[in-house]
C-alpha positions as CSV (number, residue, x, y, z in Angstrom):
1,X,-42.1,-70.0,40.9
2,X,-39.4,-71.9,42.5
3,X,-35.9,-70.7,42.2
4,X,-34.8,-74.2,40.8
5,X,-36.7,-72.8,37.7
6,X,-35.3,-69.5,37.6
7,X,-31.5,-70.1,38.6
8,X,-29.8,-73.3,38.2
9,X,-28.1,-75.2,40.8
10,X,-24.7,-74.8,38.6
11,X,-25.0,-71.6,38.4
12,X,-25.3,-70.5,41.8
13,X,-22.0,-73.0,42.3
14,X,-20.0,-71.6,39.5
15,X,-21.0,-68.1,41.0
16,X,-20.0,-68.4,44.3
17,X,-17.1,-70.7,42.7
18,X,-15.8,-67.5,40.7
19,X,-16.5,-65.2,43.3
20,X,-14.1,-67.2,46.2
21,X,-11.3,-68.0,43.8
22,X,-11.6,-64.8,42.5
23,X,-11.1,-63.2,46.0
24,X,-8.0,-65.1,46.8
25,X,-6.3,-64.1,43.6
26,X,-5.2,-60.6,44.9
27,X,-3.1,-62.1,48.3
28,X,-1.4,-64.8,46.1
29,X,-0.4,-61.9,43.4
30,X,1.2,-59.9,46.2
31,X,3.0,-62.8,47.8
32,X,4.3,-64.1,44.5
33,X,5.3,-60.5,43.8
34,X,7.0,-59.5,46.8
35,X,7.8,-63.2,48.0
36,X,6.7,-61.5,51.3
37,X,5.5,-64.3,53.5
38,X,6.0,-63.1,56.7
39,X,2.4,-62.8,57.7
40,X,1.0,-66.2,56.7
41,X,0.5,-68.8,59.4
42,X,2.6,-71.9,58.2
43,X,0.2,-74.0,60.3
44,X,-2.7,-72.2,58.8
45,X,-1.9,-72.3,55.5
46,X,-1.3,-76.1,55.8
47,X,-4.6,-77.0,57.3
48,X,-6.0,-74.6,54.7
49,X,-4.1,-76.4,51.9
50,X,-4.8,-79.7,52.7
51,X,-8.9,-78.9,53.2
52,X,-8.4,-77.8,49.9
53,X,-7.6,-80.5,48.3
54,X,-10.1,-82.4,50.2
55,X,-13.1,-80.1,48.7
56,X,-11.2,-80.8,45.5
57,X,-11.8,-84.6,45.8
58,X,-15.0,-84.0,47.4
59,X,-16.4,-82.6,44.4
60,X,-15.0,-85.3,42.2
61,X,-16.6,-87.5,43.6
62,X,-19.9,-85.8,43.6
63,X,-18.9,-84.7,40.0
64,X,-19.3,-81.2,41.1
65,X,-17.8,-79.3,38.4
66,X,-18.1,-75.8,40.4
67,X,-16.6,-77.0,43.4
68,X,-13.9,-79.2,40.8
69,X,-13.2,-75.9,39.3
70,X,-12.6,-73.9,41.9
71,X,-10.4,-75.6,44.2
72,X,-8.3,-77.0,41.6
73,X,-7.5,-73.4,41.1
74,X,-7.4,-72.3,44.7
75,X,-5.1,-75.7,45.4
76,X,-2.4,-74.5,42.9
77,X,-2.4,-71.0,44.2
78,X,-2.3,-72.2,47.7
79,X,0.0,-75.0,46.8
80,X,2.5,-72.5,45.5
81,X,1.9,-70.3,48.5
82,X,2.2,-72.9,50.8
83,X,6.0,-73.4,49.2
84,X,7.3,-70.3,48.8
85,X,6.3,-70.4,53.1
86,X,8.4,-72.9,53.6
87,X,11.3,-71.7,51.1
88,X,11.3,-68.3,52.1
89,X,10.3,-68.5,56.1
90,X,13.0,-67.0,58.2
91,X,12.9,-70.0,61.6
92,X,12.5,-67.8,64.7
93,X,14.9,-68.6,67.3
């Protein structure tokens, strides 16, 4: 029996969708809590951000709800992230 008939496509997407949002919901917790951003990568974070929201168009174009879902999520978290980097990021001298 082919897995097609067993486990829809969607599902495997909105699994793996829940699953990698999911696991970036604990590090964006802590930094909003503790507005600790001393150990994220500004240039990281940026490229990171921005491939984001390229997924995010990505699956609107392929009308991909899972990969819609997800990285509209992980693009807000990220998005705030990303600011509170660039608010609270002490310049090195």
């Amino acid at each position: 029996m082919p897995i097609s008939s067993v486990i829809s496509y969607d599902a495997i997407g909105y699994l793996a969708a829940t699953l990698t949002t999911a696991s970036f919901v604990p590090q964006a917790w802590h930094t909003f809590r503790t507005k600790d951003v001393s150990g994220i990568s500004l240039g990281m974070y940026s490229a990171f951000t921005v491939g984001i929201a390229l997924w995010l168009v990505y699956g609107l174009l392929l009308s991909a709800w899972p990969i819609v879902i997800a990285n509209a999520i992980t693009l807000v978290l990220a998005s705030l992230i990303l600011g509170m980097k660039l608010r609270y990021h002490a310049p090195t001298t």
